[in-house]
C-alpha positions in Angstrom: 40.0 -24.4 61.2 43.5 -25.6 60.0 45.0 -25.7 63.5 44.5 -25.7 67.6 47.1 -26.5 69.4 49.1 -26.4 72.9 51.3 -22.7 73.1 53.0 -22.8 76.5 49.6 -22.2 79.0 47.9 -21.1 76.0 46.8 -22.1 72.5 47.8 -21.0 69.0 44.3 -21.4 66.5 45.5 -21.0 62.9 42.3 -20.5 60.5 41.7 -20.5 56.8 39.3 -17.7 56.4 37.7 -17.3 52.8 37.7 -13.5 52.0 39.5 -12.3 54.4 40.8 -8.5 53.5 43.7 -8.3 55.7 44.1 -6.7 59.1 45.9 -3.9 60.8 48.1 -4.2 63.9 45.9 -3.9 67.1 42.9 -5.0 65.2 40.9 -7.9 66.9 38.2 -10.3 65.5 35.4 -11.8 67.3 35.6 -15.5 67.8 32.8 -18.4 68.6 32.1 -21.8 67.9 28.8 -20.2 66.8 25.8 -22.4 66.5 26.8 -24.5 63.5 30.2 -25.2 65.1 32.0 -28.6 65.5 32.2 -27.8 69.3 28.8 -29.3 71.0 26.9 -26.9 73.3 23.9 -26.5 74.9 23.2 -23.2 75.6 23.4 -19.9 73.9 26.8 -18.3 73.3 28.2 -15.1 72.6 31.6 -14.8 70.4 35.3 -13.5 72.5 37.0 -10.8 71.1 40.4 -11.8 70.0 43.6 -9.8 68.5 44.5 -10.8 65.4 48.1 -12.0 65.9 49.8 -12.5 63.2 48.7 -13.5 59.2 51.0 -16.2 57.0 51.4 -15.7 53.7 49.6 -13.4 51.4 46.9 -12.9 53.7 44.3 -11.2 51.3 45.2 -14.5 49.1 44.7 -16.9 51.4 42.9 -15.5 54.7 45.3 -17.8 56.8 45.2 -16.1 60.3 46.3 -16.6 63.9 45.3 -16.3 66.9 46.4 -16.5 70.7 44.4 -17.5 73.2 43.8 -18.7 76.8 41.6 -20.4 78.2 39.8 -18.6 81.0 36.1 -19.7 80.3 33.5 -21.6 78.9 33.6 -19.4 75.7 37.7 -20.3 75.3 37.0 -23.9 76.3 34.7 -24.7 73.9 37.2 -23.0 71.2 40.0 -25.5 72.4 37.8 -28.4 72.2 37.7 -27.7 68.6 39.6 -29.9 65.7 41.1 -29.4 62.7 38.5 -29.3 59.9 36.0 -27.8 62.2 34.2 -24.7 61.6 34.3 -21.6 63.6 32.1 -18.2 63.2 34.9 -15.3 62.7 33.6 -11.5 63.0 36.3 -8.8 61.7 38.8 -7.9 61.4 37.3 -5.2 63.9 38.5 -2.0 65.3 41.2 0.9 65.0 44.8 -0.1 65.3 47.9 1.1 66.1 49.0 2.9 63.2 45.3 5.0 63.1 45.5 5.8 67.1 49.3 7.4 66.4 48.1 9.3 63.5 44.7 10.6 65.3 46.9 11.3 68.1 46.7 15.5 68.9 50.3 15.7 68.3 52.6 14.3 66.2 54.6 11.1 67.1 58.5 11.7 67.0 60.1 8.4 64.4 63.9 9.0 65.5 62.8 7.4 69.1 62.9 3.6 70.5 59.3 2.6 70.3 58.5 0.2 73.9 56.1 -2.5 72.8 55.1 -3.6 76.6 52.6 -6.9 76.9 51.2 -8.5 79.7 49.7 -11.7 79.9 46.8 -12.9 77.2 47.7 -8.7 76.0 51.2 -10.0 74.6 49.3 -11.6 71.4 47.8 -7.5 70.3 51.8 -6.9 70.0 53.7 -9.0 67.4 52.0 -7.8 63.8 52.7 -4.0 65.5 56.7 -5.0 66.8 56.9 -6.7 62.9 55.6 -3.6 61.4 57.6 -1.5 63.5 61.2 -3.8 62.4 60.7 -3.9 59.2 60.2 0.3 58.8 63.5 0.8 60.2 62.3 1.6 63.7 64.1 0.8 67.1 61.9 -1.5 68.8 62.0 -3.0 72.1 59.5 -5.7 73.0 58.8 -5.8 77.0 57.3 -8.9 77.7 55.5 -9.8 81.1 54.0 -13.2 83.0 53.5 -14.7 86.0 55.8 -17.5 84.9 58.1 -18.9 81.4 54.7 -20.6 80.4 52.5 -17.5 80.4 54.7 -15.6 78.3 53.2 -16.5 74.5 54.2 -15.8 71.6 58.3 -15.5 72.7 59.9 -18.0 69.6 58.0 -15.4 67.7 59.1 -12.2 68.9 62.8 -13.5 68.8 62.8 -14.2 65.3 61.7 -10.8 64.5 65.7 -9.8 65.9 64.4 -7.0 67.9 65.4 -6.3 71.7 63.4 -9.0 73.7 63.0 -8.5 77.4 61.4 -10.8 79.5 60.0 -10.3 82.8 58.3 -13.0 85.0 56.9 -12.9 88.5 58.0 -16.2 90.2 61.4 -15.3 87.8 61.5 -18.4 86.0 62.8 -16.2 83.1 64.2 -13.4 82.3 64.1 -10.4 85.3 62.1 -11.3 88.5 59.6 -8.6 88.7 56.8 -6.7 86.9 57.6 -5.9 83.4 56.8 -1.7 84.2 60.2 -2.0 86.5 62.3 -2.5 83.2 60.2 -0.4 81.4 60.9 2.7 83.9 64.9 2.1 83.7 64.5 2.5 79.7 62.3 5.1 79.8 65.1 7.6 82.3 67.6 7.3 79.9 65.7 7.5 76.4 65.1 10.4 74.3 62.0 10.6 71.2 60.7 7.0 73.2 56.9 6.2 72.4 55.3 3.5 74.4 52.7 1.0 73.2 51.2 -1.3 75.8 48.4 -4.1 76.1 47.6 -6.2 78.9 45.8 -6.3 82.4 44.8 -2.6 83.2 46.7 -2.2 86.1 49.8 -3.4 84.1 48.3 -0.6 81.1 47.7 1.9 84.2 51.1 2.1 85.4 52.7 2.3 81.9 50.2 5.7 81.4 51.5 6.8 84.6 55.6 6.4 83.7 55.0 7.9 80.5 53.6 10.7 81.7 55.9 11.4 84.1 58.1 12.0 81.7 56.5 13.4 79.1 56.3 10.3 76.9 53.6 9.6 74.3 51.9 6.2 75.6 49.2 4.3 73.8 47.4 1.8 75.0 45.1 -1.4 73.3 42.0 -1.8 75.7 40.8 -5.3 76.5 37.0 -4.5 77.4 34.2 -7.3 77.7 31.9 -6.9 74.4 29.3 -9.1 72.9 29.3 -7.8 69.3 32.5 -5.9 68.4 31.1 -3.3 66.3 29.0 -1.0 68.4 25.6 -2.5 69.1 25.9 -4.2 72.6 27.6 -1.1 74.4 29.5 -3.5 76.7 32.5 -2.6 75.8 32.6 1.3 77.1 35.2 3.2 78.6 35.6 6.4 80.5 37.0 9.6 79.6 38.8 11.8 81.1 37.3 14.5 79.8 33.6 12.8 80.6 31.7 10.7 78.8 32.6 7.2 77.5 33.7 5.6 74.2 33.3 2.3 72.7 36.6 0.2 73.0 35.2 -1.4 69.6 35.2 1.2 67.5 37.1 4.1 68.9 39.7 1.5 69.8 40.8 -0.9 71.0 44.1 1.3 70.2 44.1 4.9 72.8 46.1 7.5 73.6 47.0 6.3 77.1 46.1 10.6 78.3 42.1 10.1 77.1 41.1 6.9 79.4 40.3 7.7 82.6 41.8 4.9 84.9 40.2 5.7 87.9 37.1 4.9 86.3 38.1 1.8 84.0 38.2 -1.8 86.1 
């Protein structure tokens, strides 16, 4: 572990990982102390799934890779108690991305469009290596950002050196617009034409984005945030319902979903 350090409410981990093969945007990694870590425990723990959020450098050289992260639990809080030089188990990267849920998608994505990259909360971290991608092919990209305050929203220096459209929306209004961040999102979304929207965040905040795009008749996917113990298909924690019945594994069909195959009635 190189680094672990304070990121507004959050934390920024930076670790060298030997071998890594590079990741995808959207793809996530599984994260733990694990039993030979340098974080002491007493009991049994299972790893967090995490997004990868960003990679420095020639990642397949190096396997430098960061991540953001909140603490919310024991799981977390033993991950910030660790120091640089300790060791921590890494599992991934994991899961389909972005790029793979747009081309699997039943119809193809229109590229003369803005693209709406819309985070909320811990979700804002699945967005930056997708809104990087997204700038540097030549798309239009605005970046819809969402908190309950200025120190929830994680990641911003980041996003703003990327030079895309940054919006910022923040409940108590401590920056940017007062409000929920689907408000702007719905003022865009009237007056665009060719728009896509990518969200990640707390599912009603992923709910109402479904629900705008397809009102009007806007492609919407969406990067799931399930509980899961294992992260490649074994625990079946991580399942979500289907609109057209059954369920699938957020760790291997996703995380990354066409917004119009989840059914939200059914997902918590």
């Amino acid at each position: 572990m190189l680094a672990n350090r304070p990121e507004r409410s959050g934390r920024r981990l930076r670790l060298a990982v030997p071998g890594w093969s590079g990741s995808r945007p959207g793809q996530f990694l599984m994260l733990g102390p694990g039993a030979e870590g340098g974080a002491v425990r007493r009991d049994p723990l299972l790893p967090r799934p995490m997004a990868v959020y960003r990679e420095l450098g020639d990642a397949e050289a190096d396997g430098v890779v960061e991540v953001l992260y909140r603490v919310v639990g024991r799981g977390t809080a033993l991950i910030a108690d660790l120091r640089e030089g300790e060791r921590v188990s890494v599992v991934g990267p994991l899961g389909r991305g972005f790029a793979e849920a747009l081309a699997d998608a039943p119809q193809p994505q229109s590229a003369a469009g803005p693209v709406y990259l819309v985070g909320g909360g811990s979700g804002i971290a699945s967005l930056y290596a997708w809104a990087r991608a997204l700038a540097r092919a030549g798309r239009t990209v605005v970046v819809l950002l969402g908190a309950r305050s200025r120190d929830d929203l994680l990641g911003w220096s980041d996003f703003e050196a990327l030079g895309v459209e940054l919006v910022a929306t923040t409940e108590d209004g401590s920056q940017g617009l007062r409000g929920l961040v689907t408000e702007p999102l719905a003022a865009r979304l009237e007056t665009s034409a060719n728009a896509t929207v990518h969200a990640c965040g707390p599912t009603p905040m992923m709910r109402a984005c479904a629900a705008l795009a397809n009102e009007r008749g806007v492609p919407c996917f969406v990067s799931l945030e399930n509980p899961m113990a294992c992260g490649f298909g074994v625990c079946l924690g991580c399942a979500a319902p289907l609109r057209a019945g059954g369920f699938a594994l957020v760790c291997r069909a996703g995380p990354v979903f066409d917004a119009g195959e989840i059914d939200w009635a059914g997902l918590p």
